[in-house]
C-alpha positions as CSV (number, residue, x, y, z in Angstrom):
1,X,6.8,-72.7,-91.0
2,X,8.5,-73.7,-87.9
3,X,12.2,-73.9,-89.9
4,X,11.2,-70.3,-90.7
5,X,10.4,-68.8,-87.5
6,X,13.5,-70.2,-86.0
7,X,15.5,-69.2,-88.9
8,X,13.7,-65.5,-88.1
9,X,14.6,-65.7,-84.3
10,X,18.3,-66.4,-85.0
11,X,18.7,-63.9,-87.1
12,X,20.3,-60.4,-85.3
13,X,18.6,-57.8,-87.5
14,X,19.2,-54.6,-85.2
15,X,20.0,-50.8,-85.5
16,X,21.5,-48.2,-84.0
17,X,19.0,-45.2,-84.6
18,X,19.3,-40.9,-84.9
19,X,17.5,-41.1,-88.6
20,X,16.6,-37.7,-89.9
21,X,13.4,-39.8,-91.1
22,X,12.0,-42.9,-92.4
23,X,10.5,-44.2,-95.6
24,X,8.4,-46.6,-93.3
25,X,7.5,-46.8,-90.0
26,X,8.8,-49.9,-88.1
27,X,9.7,-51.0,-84.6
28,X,13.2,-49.6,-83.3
29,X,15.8,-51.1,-80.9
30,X,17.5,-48.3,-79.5
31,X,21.3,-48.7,-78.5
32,X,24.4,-46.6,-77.5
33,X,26.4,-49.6,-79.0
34,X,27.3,-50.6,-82.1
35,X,25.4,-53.8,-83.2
36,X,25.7,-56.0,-86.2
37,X,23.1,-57.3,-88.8
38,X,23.6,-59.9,-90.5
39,X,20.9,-61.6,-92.8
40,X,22.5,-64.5,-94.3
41,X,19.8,-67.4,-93.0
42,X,17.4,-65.2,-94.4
43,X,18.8,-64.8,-97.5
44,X,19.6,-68.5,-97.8
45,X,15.6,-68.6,-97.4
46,X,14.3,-66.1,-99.7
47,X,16.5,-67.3,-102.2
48,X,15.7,-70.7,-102.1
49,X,15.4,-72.2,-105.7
50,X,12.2,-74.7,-104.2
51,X,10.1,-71.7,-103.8
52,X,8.6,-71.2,-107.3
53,X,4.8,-69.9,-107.1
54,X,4.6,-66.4,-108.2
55,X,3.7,-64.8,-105.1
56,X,7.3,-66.1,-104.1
57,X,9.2,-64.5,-106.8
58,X,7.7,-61.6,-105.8
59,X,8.8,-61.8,-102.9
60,X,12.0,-62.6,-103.7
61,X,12.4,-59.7,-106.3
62,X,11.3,-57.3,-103.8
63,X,13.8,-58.8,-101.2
64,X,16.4,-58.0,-103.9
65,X,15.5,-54.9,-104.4
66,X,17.2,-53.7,-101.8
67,X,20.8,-54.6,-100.5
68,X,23.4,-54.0,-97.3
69,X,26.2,-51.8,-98.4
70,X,28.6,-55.0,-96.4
71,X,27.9,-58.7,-95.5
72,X,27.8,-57.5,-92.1
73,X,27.2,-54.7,-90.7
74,X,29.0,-53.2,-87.2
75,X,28.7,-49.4,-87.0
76,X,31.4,-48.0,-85.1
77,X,30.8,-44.2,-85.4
78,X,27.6,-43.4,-86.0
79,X,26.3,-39.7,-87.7
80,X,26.3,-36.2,-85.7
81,X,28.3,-35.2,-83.3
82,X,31.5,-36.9,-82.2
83,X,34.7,-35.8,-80.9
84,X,37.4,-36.2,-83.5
85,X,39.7,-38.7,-83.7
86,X,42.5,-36.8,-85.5
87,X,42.2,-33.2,-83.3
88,X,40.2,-34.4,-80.3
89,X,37.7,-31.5,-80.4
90,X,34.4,-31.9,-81.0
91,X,33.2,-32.1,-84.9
92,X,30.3,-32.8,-86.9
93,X,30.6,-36.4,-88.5
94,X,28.4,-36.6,-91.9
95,X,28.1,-39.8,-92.0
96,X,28.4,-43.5,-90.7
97,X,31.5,-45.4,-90.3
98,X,31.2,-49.3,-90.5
99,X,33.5,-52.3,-89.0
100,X,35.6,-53.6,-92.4
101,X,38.0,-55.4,-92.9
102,X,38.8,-55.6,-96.9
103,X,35.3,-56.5,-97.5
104,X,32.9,-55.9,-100.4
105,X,30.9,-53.1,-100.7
106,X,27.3,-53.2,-102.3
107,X,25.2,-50.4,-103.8
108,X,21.9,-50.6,-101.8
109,X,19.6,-49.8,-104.2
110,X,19.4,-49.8,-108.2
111,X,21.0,-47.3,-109.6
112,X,23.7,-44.9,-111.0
113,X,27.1,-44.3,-111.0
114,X,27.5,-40.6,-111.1
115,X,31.2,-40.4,-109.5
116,X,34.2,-42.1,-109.2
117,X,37.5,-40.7,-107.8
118,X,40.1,-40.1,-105.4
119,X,40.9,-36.6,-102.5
120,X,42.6,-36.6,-99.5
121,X,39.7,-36.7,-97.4
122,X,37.4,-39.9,-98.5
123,X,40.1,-41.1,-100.5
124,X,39.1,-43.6,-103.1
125,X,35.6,-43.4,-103.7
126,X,32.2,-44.4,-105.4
127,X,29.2,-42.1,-105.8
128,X,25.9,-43.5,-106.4
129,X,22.6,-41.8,-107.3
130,X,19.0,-43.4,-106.1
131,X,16.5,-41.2,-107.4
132,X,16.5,-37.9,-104.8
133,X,19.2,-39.4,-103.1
134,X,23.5,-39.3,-103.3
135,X,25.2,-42.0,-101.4
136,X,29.1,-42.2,-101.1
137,X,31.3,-44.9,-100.3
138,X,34.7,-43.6,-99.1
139,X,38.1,-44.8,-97.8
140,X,38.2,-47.6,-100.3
141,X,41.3,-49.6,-101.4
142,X,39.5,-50.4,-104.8
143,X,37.2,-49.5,-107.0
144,X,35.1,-51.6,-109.4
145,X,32.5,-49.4,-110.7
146,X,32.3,-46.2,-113.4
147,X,30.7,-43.1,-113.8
148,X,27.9,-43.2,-115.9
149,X,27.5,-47.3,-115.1
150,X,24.2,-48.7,-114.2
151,X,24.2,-51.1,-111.1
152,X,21.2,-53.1,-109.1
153,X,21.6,-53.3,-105.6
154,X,23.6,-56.1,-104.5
155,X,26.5,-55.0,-107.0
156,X,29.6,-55.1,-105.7
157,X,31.3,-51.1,-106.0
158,X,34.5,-51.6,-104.2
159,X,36.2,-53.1,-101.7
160,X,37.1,-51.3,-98.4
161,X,40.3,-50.0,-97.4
162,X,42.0,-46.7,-95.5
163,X,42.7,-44.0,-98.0
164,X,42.6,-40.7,-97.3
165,X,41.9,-39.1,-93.7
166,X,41.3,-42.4,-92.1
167,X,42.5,-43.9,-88.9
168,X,42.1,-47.2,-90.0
169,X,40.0,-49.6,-92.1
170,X,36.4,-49.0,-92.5
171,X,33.7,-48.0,-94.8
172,X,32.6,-44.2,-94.3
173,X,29.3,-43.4,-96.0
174,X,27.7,-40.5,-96.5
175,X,23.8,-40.2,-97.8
176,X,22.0,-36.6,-99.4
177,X,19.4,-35.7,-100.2
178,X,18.3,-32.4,-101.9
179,X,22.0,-31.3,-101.3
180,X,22.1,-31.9,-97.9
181,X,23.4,-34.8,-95.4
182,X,20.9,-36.9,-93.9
183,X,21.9,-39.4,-91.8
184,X,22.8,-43.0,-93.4
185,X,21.0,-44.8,-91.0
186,X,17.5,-44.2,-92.7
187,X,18.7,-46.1,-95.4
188,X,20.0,-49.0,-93.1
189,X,16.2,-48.7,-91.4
190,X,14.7,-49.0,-94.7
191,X,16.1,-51.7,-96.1
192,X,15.3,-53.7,-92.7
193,X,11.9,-52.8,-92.7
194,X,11.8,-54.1,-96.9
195,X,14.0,-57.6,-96.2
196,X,11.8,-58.1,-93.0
197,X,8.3,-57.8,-94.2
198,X,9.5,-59.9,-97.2
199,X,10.1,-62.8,-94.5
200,X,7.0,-61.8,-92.6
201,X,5.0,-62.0,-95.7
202,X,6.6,-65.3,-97.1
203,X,6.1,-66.7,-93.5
204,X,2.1,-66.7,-94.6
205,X,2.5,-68.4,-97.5
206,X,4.3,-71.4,-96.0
């Protein structure tokens, strides 16, 4: 219990917030800067292969269930209103640009592959369908996925790069729903909220 709770407390697990909405409510740090999450201890906890009863597996499947679209996670643009950093002037940004550096990219939720391609804008690309909702993964250098292709979360899609209108490496991704952009950060909030109360949860049954 006590390994846990330290494991909990050195674990950075924050967000940069201006969500259209949420699938849950949960506390928010609000922040002008850009700030990283990265759950590897807590991984390496939920995943522990000593954990067997089956209130663990479930926790452990529904930890799973849900994935970051990078190993860690540094938003350096976030979604709305910026000015632009090809013409200066002020433009609307659809979506959120995250800190890479040729890194894998993983679908963050189960499901399917509806596009894969290539424009001058987002460049190489992966498009992903979740139920209601169309996430993109642009600016890639590579992509290992392909239309029609089933994937969990946690599947690696691509590997970032800086095709198409880019001014350097990142990952740009956009999120819809209905048709229309939403910002990507509700996803980032959601999946928090699920790998968190997993912890929370498991932290009982220790």
């Amino acid at each position: 219990m006590m390994v846990l709770l330290s494991l909990m407390s050195g674990t950075t697990i924050k967000a940069q917030f201006n969500t259209v909405g949420r699938l849950y409510n949960h506390p928010a740090n609000k922040t002008k800067n850009p700030q990283e999450i990265n759950p590897s201890l807590v991984d390496s906890l939920i995943l522990n292969d000593s954990l067997k009863n089956d209130s663990i597996k479930e926790l452990k499947a529904r930890f799973m269930s849900v994935s970051y679209p990078l190993s860690n996670i540094k938003i350096n643009s976030s979604y709305g209103y910026r000015k632009d950093p090809f013409s200066g002037r002020r433009k609307f940004h659809n979506g959120l640009d995250l800190h890479a550096r040729s890194s894998g990219v993983f679908a963050m939720l189960a499901g399917e592959v509806v596009k894969v391609g290539q424009d001058r804008v987002s460049g190489k690309y992966v498009t992903l369908k979740h139920g209601s909702f169309i996430v993109s993964y642009c600016h890639l250098s590579r992509t290992f996925a392909y239309q029609g292709q089933t994937v969990k979360a946690g599947d690696t899609v691509g590997i970032t790069g800086s095709t198409g209108r880019s001014t350097g490496e990142h990952l740009h991704i956009t999120l819809k729903k209905n048709g229309e952009y939403i910002d990507p950060q509700f996803l980032l909030d959601y999946i928090t909220s699920i790998r968190w109360s997993c912890v929370l949860m498991l932290a009982t049954e220790s």
